[in-house]
N, C-alpha and C positions, 0 to 999 in steps of 0.2 A: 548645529552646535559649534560656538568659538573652539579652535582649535588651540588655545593657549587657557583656557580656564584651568586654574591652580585646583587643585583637590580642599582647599581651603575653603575655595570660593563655590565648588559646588555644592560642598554641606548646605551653606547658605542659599544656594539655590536650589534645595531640594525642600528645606524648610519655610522656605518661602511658599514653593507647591503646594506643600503637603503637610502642614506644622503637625495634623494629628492625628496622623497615621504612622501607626506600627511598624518600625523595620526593625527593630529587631528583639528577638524573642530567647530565652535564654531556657534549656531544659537542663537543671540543674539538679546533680546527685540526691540533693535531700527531698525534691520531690515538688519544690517549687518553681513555677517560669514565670519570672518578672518579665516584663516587656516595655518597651522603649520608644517614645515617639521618636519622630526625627525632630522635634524640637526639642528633647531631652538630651539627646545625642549632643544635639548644637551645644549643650547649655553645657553638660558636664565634661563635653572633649575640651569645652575653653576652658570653663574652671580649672583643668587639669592641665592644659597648656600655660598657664600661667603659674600653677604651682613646679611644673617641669623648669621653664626659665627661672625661675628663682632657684632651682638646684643645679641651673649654669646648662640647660641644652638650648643649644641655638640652631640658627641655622647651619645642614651639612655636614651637623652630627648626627652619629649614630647612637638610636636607644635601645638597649638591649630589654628585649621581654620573653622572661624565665616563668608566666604565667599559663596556666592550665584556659581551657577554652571557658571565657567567663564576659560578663559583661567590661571588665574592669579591663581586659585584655583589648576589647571594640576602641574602648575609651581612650587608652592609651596611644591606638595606632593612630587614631583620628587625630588626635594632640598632637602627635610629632610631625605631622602632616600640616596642622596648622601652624606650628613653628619651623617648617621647613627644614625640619628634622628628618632621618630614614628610621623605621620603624625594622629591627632585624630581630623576629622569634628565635630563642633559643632553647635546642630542644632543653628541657628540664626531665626526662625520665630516664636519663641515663647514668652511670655510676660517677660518686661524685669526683674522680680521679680523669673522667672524661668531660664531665661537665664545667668546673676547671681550665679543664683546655681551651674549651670552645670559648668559654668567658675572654679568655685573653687573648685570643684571637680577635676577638669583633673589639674590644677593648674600648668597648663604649662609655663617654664620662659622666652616663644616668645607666644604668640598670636597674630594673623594676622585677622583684622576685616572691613570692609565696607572703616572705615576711611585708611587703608592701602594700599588700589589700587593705590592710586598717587607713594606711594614710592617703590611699587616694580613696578611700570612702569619704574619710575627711577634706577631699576638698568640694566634696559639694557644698559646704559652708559658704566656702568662698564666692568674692565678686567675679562678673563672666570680666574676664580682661580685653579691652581693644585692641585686636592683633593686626597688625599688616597682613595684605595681601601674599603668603609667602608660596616659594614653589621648593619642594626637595626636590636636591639635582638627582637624585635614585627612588624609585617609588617605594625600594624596601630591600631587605636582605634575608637569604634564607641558610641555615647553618645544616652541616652536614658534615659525617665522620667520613663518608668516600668509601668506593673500594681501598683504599691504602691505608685506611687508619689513621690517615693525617688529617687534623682538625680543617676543615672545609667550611669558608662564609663566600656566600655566592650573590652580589648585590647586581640586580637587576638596571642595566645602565640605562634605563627608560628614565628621564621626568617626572615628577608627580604631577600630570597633565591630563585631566580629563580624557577622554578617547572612548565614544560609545562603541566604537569598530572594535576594539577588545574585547567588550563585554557584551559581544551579542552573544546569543546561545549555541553551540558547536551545532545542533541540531536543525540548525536556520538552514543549513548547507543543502540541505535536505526539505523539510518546510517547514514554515513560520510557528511559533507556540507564542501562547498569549503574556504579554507583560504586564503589570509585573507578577514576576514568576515569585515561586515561597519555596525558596531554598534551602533543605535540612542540610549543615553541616555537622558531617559526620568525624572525621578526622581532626587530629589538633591542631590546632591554626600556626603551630609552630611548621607544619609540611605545605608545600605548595597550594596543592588542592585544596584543603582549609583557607589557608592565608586569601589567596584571589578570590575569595568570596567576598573580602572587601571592595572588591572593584566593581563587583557586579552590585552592591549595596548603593556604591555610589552612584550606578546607573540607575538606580529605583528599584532593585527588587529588593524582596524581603527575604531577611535569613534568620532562619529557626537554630538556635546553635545550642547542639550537645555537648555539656561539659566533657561526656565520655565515652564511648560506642557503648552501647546496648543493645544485641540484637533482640532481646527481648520489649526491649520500650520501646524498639524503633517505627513497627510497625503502628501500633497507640498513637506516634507521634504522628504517621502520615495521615492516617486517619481522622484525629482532632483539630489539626490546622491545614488539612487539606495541602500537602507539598506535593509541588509539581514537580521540581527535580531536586536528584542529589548526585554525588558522586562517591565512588565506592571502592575499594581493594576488592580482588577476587577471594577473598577472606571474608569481610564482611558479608558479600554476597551469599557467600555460602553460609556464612551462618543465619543468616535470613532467612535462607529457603529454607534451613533447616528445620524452622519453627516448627510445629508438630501444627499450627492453626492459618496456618499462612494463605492455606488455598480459598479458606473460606473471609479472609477479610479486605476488607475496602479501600483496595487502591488505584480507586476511579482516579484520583484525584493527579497521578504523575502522568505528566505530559512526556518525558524522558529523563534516561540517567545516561549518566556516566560511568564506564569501568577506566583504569589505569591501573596502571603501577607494575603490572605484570599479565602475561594472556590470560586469557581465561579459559578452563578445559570446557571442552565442547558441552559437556554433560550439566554443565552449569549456565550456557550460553542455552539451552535446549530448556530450562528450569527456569528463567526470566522470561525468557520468548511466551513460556506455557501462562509466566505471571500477569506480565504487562502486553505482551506485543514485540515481537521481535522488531520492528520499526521505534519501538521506544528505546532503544537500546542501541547507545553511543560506543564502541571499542576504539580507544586512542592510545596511540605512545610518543611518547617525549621525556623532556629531561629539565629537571630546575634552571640547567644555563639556559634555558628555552632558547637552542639551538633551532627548531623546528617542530613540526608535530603531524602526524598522520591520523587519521582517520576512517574507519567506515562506520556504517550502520547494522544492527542486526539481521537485517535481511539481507544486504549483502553477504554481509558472514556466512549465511549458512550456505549457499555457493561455495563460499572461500574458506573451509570451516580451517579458522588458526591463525588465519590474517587478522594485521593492526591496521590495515589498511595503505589507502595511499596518501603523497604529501596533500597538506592542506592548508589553504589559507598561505599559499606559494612557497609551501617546502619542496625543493626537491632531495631526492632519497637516490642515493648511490651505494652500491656493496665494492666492496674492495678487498682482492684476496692478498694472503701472505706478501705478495711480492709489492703491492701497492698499485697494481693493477687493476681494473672496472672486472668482477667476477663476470662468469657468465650466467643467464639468467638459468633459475632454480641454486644455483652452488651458494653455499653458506660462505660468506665473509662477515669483514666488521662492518657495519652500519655506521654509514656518512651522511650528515644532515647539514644543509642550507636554505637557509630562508631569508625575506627581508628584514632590513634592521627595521626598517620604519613600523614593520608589525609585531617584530619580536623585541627586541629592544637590545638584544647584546647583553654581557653582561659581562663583570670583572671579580677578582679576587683577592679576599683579603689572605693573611696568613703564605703558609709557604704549601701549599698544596698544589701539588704539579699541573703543569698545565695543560688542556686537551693537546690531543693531535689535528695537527689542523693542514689542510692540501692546500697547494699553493693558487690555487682558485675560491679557496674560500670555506670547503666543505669541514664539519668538524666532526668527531666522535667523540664518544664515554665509554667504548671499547662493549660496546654488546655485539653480539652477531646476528645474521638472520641471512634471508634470501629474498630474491624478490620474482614474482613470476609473471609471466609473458603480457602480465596486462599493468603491471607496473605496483602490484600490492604485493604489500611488505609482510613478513613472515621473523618474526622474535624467534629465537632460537633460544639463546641464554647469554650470560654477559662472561665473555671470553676469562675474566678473575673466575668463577665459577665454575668452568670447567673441569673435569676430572677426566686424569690422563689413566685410565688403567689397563694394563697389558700392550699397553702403545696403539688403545682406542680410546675416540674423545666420545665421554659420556656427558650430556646436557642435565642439570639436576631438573631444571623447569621439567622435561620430557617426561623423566620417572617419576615426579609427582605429580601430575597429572595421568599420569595413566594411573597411579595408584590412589589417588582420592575420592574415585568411586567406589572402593572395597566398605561394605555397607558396616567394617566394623572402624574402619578410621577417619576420625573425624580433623586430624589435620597433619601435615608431614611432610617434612624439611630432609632433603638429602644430599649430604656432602660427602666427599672423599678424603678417606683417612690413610695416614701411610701403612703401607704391608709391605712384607719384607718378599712376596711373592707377586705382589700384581705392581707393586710403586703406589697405586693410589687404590681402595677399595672401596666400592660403592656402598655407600652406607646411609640408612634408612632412620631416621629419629620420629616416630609414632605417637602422637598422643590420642587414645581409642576413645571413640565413641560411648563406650559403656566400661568407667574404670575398671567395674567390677569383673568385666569377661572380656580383656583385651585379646586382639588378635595371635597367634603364637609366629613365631619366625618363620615358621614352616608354611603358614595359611598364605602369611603375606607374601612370602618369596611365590609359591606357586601360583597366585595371584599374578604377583610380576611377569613370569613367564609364560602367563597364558597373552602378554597384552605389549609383552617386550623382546626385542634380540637379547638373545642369552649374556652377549659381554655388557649388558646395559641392566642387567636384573642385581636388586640388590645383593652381597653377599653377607651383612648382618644388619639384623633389625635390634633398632633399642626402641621399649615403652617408654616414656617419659608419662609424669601425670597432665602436664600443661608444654608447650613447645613457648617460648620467651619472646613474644612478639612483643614490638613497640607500643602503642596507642595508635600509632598509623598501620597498626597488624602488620610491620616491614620485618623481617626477622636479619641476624648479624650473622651468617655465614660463619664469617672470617670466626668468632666467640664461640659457637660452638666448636669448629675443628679446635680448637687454640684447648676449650676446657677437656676435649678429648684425646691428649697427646698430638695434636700436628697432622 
């Protein structure tokens, strides 16, 4: 494959293949899935490329899209792509005083939002326009509030240059799965993990894309369009297995998944393995700047049960303690990642959101910690912002909710630390139960803790909550909860 084809020009070249076959499939709220040849794609990414330049976006600008996971959303990225535009999602489910923010951060001169579905439905009217060969100098940008609260756009300084070495399957690492693959996306295309399902579209496979998680529709979906992979929050996961019918249906069809975004408790990694195969099941960590990325597979894991794995695809993984020193193997420090640019791509910032820390070798952080042990695989701890200092011990919230989210009465739970005028920070437990009606009591839950925790790590007060305030990417705000609970 040419190593400089424009993402323009491979539409074209896919269309050429394949003018009428299906890439992509839309499972929408009301209950409809319109579906998409790649000759459609071709036809209304131009029509819409051509209404874009008439409202002034040209080449190496940014177009901001405030849209929910839709076809109109596909349409739009592809258009900016053929006008050699960056396509930069911007989350839309957050309060409109943060949303705002982020706007004038990326301070793109097209923004495309909720009220603009009528008019690019309108321009399927329109004539397809003949556009140049164009390349955006960034493949896209992705928006992020950050640990600091300060408005975060993170534009991937990669090309928008074809590259099948991308978009092979994380799983290849391991062994080949067949192409092209039928891709559920489950998350909003405004998060990573969403978004790069475009690239792998451009590679040929096919994406099934949910307007919105439903662990309930989700399995339905695997089922009737037979999906091979997806990728997943340990949130969603869980509420999958949750199903009350899950053991009994049909998911011959996945060849492997992906978890991200945070570990997964053992008890959940044990509950997939039982589903698919623990060799179908990918564990990785990384980061939007795609600094780097690690890896293993579920069979490794259960050896290694808690490992992200090792670098992959030539990360290398350094821990580094307080003093800025190489920790020693097993001791918790901050996680330092390097990789190559030519595979990861680098990437820049817009806005005034601090900069990583970076060693004079090249190694960078986002300030999480972890350890790494004698064979070189990496162990998540939690992200040093999150820690809780109490009695002049560091408590991990990741740890206590995972030991806690096996308790058969809680169905999901966020723990941060609140100030006390006794401990400086108190471990503190936000519940939302399995069965509103007969929620856990303080008491069940704490003894719970301390049959499965050291005692300075055990919550000291529990709240029910009806729901816990997760994004559409199931990500929860820390920082928003201490903030609406006194500090």
């Amino acid at each position: 494959m040419d190593d400089t084809v424009s993402y323009a020009r491979r539409i074209r070249e896919l269309v050429g293949e394949r003018p009428d076959e299906i890439a992509l499939r839309h499972i929408a709220l009301d209950g409809t899935e319109p579906a998409f040849t790649w000759a459609e794609l071709d036809r209304r990414s131009g029509q819409l490329a051509g209404a874009l330049a008439a409202r002034g976006l040209g080449p190496g600008d940014l177009l901001g899209l405030g849209l929910r996971n839709s076809p109109q959303f596909v349409f739009s990225a592809l258009a900016a792509w053929k006008l050699g535009a960056v396509p930069v999602p911007v989350r839309w489910d957050l309060p409109d005083w943060e949303f705002t923010r982020l706007r004038e951060t990326v301070d793109a001169p097209v923004f495309l939002g909720p009220e603009d579905i009528p008019w690019i439905d309108a321009t399927a009217d329109l004539a397809v326009p003949d556009l140049p060969d164009a390349t955006s100098p960034q493949t896209n940008g992705i928006c992020s509030s950050g640990s600091t609260g300060t408005p975060k756009v993170i534009l991937n300084a990669r090309p928008a240059v074809f590259d099948a070495r991308a978009t092979a399957p994380f799983v290849d690492q391991w062994s080949p799965v067949p192409r092209p693959q039928v891709i559920l996306v489950l998350a909003p295309m405004y998060h990573a993990n969403g978004f790069s399902t475009l690239y792998n579209l451009l590679a040929g496979d096919r994406l099934v894309v949910m307007e919105k998680f439903d662990a309930a529709r989700v399995v339905g979906v695997i089922e009737r369009h037979r999906i091979s992979t997806f990728t997943a929050t340990p949130t969603m996961l869980q509420r999958i297995g949750d199903l009350p019918d899950v053991d009994g249906r049909d998911l011959s069809s996945i060849e492997w998944i992906m978890q991200g975004a945070a570990p997964m408790p053992p008890s959940l990694v044990h509950r997939w393995a039982g589903l698919i195969g623990a060799e179908r099941i990918v564990m990785a960590y990384g980061m939007t700047e795609a600094l780097g990325i690690t890896a293993l597979r579920g069979d490794e894991w259960m050896s290694r049960q808690g490992s992200v794995g090792r670098g992959f695809r030539g990360t290398e993984v350094r821990i580094l303690g307080a003093d800025g020193e190489p920790a020693p193997t097993g001791e918790i420090g901050e996680i330092y990642l390097r990789a190559p640019r030519s595979s990861y791509g680098g990437y820049t910032y817009l806005g005034q959101a601090p900069r990583l820390r970076r060693t004079d070798d090249g190694f960078e952080t986002v300030g999480d910690l972890g350890y790494l042990d004698a064979d070189g695989f990496l162990y998540l701890v939690d992200r040093r912002v999150d820690v809780i200092i109490t009695g002049g011990a560091n408590v991990f919230p990741a740890e206590v909710e995972t030991a806690l989210i096996d308790h058969p009465k809680i169905a999901d739970i966020v723990v941060i630390g609140l100030r006390d005028p006794e401990w400086g920070r108190r471990v503190h437990a936000v519940v939302q139960p399995a069965d509103p009606a007969q929620p856990p009591s303080s008491a069940e839950v704490i003894a719970y803790a301390k049959s499965r925790l050291a005692a300075y790590k055990v919550p000291k007060t529990i709240e029910i909550v009806k729901a816990l305030p997760r994004s559409e990417a199931t990500k929860i705000n820390r920082g928003a909860l201490v903030e609406a609970r006194g500090g």
